[in-house]
C-alpha positions in Angstrom: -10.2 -3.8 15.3 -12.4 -6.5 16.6 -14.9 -4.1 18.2 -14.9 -1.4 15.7 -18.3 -1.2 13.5 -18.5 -1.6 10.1 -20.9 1.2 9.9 -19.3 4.0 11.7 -20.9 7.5 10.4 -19.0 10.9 9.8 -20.0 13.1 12.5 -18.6 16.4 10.7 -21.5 18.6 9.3 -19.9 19.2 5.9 -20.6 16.9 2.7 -21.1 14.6 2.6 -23.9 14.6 4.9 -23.9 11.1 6.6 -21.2 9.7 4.6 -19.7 6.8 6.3 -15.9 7.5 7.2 -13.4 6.5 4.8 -10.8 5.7 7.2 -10.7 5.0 11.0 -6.8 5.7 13.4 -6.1 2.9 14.9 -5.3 2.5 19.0 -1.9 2.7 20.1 -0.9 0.9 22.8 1.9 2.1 25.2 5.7 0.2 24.6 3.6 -1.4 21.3 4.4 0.7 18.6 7.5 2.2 16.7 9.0 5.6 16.4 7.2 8.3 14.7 9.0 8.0 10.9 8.6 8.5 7.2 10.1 6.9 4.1 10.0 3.2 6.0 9.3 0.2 3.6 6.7 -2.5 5.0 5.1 -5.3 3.5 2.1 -8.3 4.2 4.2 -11.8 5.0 3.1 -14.3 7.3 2.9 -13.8 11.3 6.0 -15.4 13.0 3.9 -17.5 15.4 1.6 -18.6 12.8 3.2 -19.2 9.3 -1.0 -19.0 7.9 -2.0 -15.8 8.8 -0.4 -12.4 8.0 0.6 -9.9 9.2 2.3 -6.2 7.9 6.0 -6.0 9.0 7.7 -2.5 8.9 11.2 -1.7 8.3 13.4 1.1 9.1 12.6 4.4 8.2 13.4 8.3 9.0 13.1 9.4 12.0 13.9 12.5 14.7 17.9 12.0 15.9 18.0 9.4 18.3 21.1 6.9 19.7 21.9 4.4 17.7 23.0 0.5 19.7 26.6 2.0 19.0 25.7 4.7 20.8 26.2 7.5 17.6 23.2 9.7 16.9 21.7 9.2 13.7 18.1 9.5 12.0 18.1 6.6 10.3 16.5 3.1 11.8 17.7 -0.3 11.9 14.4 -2.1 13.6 11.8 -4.4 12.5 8.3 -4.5 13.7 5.0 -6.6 12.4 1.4 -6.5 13.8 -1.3 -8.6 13.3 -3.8 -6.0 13.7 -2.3 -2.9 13.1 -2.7 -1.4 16.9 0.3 -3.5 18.8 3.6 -3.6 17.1 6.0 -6.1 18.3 9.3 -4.9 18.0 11.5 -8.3 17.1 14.7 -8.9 18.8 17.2 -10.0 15.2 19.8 -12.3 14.4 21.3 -13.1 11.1 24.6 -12.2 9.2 26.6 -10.0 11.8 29.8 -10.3 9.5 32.9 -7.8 9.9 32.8 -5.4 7.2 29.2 -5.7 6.3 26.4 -3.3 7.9 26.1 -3.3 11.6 28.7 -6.3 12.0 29.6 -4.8 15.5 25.6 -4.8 17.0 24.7 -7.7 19.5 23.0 -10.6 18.1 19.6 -11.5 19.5 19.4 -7.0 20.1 17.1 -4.6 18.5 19.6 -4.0 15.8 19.6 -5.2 12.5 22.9 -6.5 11.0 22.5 -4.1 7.8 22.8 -0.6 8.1 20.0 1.7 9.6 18.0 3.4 6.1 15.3 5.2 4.9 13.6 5.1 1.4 14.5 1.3 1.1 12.3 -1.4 -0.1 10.7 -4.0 1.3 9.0 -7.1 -0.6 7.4 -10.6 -0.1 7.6 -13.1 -2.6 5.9 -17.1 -2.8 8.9 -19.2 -3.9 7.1 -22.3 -4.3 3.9 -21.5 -5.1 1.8 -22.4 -2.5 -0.3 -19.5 -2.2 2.1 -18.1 1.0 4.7 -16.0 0.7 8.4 -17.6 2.1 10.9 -15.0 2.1 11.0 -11.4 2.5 13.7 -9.2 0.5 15.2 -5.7 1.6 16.9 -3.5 -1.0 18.6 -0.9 -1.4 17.8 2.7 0.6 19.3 5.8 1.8 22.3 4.6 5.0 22.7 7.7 4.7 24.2 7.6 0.9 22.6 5.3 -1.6 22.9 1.8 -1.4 22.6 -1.8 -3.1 22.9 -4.3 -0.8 20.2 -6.9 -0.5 19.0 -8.9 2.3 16.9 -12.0 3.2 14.9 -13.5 6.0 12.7 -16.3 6.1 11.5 -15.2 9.4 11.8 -11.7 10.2 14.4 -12.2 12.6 17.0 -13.7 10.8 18.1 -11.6 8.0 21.1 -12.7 5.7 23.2 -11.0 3.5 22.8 -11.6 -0.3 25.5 -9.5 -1.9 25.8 -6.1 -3.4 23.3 -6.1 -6.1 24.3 -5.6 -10.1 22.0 -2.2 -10.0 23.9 0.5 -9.2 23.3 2.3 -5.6 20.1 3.7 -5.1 17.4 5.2 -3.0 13.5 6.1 -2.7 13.4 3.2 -5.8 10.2 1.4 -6.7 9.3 -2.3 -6.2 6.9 -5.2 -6.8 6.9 -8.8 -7.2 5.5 -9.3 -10.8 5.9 -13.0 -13.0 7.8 -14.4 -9.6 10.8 -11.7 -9.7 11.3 -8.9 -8.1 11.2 -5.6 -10.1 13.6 -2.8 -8.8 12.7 0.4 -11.0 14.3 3.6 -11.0 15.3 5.8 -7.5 17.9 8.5 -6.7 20.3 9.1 -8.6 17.6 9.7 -11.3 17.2 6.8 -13.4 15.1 4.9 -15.6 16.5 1.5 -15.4 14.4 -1.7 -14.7 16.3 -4.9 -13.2 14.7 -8.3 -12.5 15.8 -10.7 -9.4 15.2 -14.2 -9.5 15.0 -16.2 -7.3 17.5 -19.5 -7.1 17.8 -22.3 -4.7 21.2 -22.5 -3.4 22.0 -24.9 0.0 25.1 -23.2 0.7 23.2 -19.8 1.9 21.7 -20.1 5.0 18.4 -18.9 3.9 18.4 -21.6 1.1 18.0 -18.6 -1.8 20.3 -16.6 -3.5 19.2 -14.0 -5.9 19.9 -13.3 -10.0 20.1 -10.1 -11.0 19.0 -9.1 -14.9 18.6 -5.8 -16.5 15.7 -5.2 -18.4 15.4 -2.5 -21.0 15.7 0.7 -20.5 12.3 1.9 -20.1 10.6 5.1 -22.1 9.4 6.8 -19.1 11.4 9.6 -17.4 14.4 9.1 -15.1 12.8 8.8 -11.6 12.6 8.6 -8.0 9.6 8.3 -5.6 7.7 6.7 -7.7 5.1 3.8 -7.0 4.8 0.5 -8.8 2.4 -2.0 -8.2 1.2 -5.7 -9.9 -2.7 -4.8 -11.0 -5.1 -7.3 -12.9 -7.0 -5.2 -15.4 -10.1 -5.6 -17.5 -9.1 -3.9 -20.7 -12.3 -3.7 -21.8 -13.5 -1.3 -19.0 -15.1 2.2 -20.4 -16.1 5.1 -18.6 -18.9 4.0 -17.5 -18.7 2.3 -13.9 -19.5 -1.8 -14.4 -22.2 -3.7 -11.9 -20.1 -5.2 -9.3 -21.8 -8.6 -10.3 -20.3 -8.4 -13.6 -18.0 -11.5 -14.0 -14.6 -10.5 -14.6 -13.5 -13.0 -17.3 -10.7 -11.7 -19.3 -8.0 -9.4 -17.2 -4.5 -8.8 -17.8 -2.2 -8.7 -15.6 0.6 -6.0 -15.5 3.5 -3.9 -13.4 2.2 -0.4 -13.0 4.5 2.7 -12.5 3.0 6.1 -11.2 4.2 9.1 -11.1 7.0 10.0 -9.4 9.6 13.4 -8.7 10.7 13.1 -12.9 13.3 14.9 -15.2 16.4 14.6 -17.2 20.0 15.8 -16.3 20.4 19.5 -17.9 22.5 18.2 -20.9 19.9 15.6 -21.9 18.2 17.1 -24.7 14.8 16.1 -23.6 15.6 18.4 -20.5 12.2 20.1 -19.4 12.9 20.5 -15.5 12.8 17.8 -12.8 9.1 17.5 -11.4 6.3 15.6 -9.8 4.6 13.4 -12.5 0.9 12.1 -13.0 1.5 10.3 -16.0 1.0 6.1 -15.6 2.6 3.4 -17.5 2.3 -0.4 -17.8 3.7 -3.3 -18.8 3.1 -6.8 -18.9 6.5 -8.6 -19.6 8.9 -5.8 -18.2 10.5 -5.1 -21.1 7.9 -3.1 -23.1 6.2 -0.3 -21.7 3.0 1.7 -22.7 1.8 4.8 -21.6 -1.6 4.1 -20.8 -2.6 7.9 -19.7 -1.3 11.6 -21.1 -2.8 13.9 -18.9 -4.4 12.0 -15.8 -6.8 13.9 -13.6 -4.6 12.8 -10.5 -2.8 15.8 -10.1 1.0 15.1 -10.2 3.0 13.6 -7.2 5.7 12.3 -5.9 6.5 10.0 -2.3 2.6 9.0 -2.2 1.0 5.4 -1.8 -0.4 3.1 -4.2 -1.5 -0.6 -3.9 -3.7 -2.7 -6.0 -6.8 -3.7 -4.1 -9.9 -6.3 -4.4 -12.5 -5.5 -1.7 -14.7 -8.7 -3.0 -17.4 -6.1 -3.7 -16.8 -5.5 -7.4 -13.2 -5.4 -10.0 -9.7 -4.8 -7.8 -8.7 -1.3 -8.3 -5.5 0.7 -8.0 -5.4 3.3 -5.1 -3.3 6.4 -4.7 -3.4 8.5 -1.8 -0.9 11.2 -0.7 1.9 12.5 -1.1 2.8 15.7 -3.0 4.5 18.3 -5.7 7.5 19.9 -6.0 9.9 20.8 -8.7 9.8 23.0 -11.6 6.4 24.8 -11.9 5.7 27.4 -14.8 8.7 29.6 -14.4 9.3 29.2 -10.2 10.5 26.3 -8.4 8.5 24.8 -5.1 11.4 23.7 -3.2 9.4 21.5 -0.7 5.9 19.1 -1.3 3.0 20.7 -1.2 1.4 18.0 -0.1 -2.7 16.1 -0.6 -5.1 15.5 1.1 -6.8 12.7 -1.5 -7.4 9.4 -2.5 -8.1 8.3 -6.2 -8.9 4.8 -7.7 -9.1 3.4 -11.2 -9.9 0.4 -12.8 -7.2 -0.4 -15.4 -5.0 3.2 -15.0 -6.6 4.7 -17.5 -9.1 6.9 -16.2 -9.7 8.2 -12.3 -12.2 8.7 -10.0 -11.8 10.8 -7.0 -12.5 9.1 -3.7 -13.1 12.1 -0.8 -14.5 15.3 -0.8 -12.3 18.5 0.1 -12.9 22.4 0.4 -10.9 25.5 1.7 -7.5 25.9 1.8 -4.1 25.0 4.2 -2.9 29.1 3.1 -6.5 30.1 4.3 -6.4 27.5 7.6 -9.5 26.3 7.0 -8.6 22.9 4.5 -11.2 19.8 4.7 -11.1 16.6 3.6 -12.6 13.4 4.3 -9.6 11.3 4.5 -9.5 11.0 8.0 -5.7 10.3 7.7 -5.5 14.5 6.9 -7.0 14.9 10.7 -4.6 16.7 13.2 -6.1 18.2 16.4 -3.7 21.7 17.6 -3.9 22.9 20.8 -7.4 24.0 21.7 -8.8 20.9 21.0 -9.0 22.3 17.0 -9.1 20.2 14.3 -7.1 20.9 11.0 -6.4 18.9 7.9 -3.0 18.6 6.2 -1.7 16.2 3.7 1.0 13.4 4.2 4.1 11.9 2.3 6.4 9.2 3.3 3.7 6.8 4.3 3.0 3.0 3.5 -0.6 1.6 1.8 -0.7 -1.9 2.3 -4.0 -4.2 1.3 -4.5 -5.8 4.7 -8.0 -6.3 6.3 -10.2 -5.4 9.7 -12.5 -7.7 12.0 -16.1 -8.0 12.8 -17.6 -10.3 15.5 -20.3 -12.1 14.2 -22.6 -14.9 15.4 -21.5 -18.3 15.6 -22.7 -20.0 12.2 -21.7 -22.9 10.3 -19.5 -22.9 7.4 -18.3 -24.6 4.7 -14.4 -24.4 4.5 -12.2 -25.8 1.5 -8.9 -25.9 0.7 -6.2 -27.3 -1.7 -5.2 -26.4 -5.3 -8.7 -27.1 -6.4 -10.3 -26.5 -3.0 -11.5 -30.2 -2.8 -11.0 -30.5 0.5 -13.8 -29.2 2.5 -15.4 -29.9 6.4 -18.0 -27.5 8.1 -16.1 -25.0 10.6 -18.1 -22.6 13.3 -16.9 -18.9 12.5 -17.4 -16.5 15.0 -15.6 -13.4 12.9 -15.5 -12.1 9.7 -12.3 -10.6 7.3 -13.2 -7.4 5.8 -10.4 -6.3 3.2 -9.5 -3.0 4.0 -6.1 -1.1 3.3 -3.7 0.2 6.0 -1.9 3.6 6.5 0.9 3.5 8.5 3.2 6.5 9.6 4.7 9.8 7.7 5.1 13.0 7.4 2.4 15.7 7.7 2.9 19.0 5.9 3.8 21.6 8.4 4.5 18.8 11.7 6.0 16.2 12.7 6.7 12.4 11.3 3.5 10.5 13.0 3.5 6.7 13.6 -0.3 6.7 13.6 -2.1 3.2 11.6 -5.3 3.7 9.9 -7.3 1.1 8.8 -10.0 2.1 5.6 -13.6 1.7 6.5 -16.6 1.2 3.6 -17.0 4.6 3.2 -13.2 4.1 0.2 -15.9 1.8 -1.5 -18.8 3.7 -1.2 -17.8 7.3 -2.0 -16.9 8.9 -4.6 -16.2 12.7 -5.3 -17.6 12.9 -1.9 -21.0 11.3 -2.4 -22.0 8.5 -0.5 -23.4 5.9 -3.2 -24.1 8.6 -5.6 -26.9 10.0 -2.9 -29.0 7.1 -4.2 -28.2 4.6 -1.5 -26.6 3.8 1.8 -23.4 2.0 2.9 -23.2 -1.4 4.1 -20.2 -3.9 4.9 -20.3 -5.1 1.5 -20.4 -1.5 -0.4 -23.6 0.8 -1.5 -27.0 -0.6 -1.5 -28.9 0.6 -3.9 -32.3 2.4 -3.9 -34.6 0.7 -5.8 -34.0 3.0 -8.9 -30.6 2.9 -9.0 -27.3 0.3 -9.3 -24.0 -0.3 -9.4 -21.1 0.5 -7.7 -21.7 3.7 -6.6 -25.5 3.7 -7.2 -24.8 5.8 -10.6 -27.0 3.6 -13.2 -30.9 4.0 -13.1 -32.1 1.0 -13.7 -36.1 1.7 -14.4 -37.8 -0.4 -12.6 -35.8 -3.4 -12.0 -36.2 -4.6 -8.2 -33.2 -3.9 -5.7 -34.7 -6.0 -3.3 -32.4 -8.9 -4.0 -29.2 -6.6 -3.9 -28.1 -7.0 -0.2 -28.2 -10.6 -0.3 -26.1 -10.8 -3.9 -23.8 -8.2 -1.8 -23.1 -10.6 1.1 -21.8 -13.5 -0.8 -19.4 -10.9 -2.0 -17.7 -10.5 1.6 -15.8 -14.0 2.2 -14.7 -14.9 5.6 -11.0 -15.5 4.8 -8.6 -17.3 7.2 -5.3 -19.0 6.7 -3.8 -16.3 4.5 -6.5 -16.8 1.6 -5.9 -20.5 1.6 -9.4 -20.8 3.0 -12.4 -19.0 1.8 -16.0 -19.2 3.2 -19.0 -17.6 1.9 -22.6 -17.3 4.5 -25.5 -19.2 2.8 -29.0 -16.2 2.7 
């Protein structure tokens, strides 16, 4: 990612014209990266030869029938993998809890096979025990092995993974997660359900990862029994309208709250409330897991199910949730669609309220001739022909890309109060960026292809480039002199834009040390 420019233009003729590409595929490089697969679980945690930087880790997942170390064929994985840059995966050779009677008690140690069982639609989470701004352990839960499951695991490390016990939740799969308040939030999964439990975390010397967890049900939530669902932590400003805010707005009063979107939704037959089991758009909140609110009725995101969804701060303006992917199926009027029909979009909000579309699309997969400019759509077929499909069963991580830049002076700080500071040459700069990694196309094959978003997620919108009043840059859309804000929306008479770029490049920090050190180029 180091070589890639910031600035890398759409070369396709249709709309919109010039628009800087929303997302970029990554290099692979040969023996570096993992089995084509969908419904894996991955997560940001910190590299294992440097505990201050990060890097995304990937775990199991469904793949095409392949021998498993006990020499069985089976499509499920047992593997771990983390990059630092999303182009080489390492493959880590595992340790841990090989115990008769539990998971994969009869693999190797120090193999390629994890002590628990090989899975798909698991979870995989990072939590900061203590506080200090990085995260210490990562937790595993749950998943298809091939039935539903509730056993929970822990590593410190990546490699060493260690048994915590059968969880209190009852045996699920394609569940959601997050890390909200310092527990981790299970919510939901296959069998249908609508429970919420909390795990907390509790020091304990006799494990040998030095945590155990505490399992507590919450209350049943009002939303409807669900499974590939995505939940997310999101810090809100309730006050946002319709109207898109100045990214040099101070954000002064935000809330901070576990989302839930979407999902594959629906009641057992008996229920009284019975209306089919379908793909959902509706999004609800909470801020203490207990108490929920339904913060949209009819979203313009149409309904889904198996998509991606993080909560993301590009330092350019307010952090925004992103959806992307995934797809329908269920009850619909009076026939059934039996498989997803999948998208080909990407959608943002503010506070989950109220959408905006991200990429422009036209035609139709049924009429072969579907575009959309989410480069993560693009398949070439034989001919050298390009066509565009939707994807499910992916991962959406916040993560970031690299520029080189010219050696310059800055000022670094660090601590709880950043007090600590010393001048440091920087020769590269942190863009925060999201990451894309694997699935299933509609109509082909599981991929394991990484994209990594460009500027062109925070500069378009509905498949205008900065409204048509402005032009891309590292930091978002520079206005013309008429127009500001985000996306070059708000005429502003004839107030002087001259200023913006600099304002703008304040707004890209060079980060380092997993966020633990922040630096900002004085213009």
């Amino acid at each position: 990612m180091l070589g890639t420019s910031h600035l890398d233009l759409r070369s396709d003729p249709r709309l919109p014209v010039n628009g800087t590409k929303n997302w970029q595929l990554l290099p692979q490089r040969a023996g570096k990266i993992f089995s084509p697969r969908h419904s894996h679980a991955t997560t940001v945690f910190k590299c294992p030869d440097n505990p201050t930087t990060r890097c995304v880790w990937l775990t199991g997942g469904y793949s095409e029938s392949h021998r498993s170390f006990d020499l069985r064929m089976e499509n499920e994985n047992c593997d771990v993998w983390y990059s630092k840059d999303g182009e080489e995966w390492n493959r880590v050779v595992l340790y841990g809890d090989f115990i008769q009677g539990i998971g994969n008690w009869d693999a190797k140690p120090g193999g390629f096979a994890a002590p628990w069982y090989a899975r798909y639609g698991h979870s995989l989470d990072a939590l900061d025990t203590d506080g200090d701004g990085i995260a210490d352990v990562m937790i595993l839960a749950g998943g298809s092995s091939p039935i539903p499951s509730n056993d929970v695991w822990l590593t410190t490390d990546g490699s060493h993974w260690f048994f915590d016990g059968y969880a209190d939740w009852p045996k699920r799969a394609y569940h959601s997660t997050a890390v909200f308040q310092g527990k981790i939030f299970i919510l939901g999964g296959t069998p249908l359900s609508n429970d919420v439990w909390a795990g907390s975390f509790v020091k304990n010397s006799t494990r040998e990862v030095g945590y155990t967890i505490k399992w507590s049900q919450m209350k049943d939530a009002p939303w409807t029994p669900r499974t590939g669902a995505c939940s997310v932590v999101h810090s809100f400003d309730d006050t946002d309208g319709p109207s898109l805010s100045n990214r040099t707005e101070a954000l002064t009063n935000t809330t901070e709250a576990l989302f839930l979107l979407g999902g594959l939704a629906g009641y057992s037959e008996e229920h009284p409330d019975y209306e089919g089991i379908r793909s959902r758009n509706d999004v609800w909140r909470t801020t203490d897991g207990d108490s929920w609110e339904r913060v949209t009725t009819d979203s313009k995101v149409p309904a889904r199910a198996f998509f991606g969804c993080t909560s993301y701060n590009d330092k350019t303006s307010k952090s925004k949730l992103f959806i992307a992917g995934g797809g329908y199926m269920g009850t619909y009027e009076n026939s059934q669609v039996r498989s997803l029909e999948t998208y080909t979009d990407t959608w943002w909000s503010y506070n989950g309220t109220e959408w905006f579309k991200v990429n422009y699309e036209e035609g139709s997969k049924y009429q072969d001739n579907l575009y959309s400019t989410n480069e993560w759509t693009e398949i070439t077929v034989e001919g050298g022909r390009k066509v565009y499909r939707g994807k499910w069963g992916f991962s959406l991580e916040p993560f970031f890309w690299k520029i080189n830049t010219e050696p310059a002076p800055m000022k670094a700080c660090s601590g709880a109060n950043e007090t600590l500071c010393k001048t440091v040459l920087v020769t590269e700069q942190e863009i925060p960026a999201l990451i894309l990694i694997g699935g299933k196309v509609e109509g082909f094959s599981m991929v394991s292809d990484t994209f990594i978003s460009k500027q062109g997620l925070i500069c378009e919108r509905h498949g205008k480039t900065c409204g048509d009043h402005g032009t891309c840059g590292i930091a978002g859309c520079i206005c013309s002199s008429n127009f500001t804000g985000d996306y070059c929306l708000d005429e502003k008479g004839n107030a002087q834009a001259s200023a913006a770029p600099k304002a703008l490049a304040c707004k890209a920090p060079i980060i380092i040390a997993m966020g633990l050190l922040a630096f900002c180029r004085e213009w």
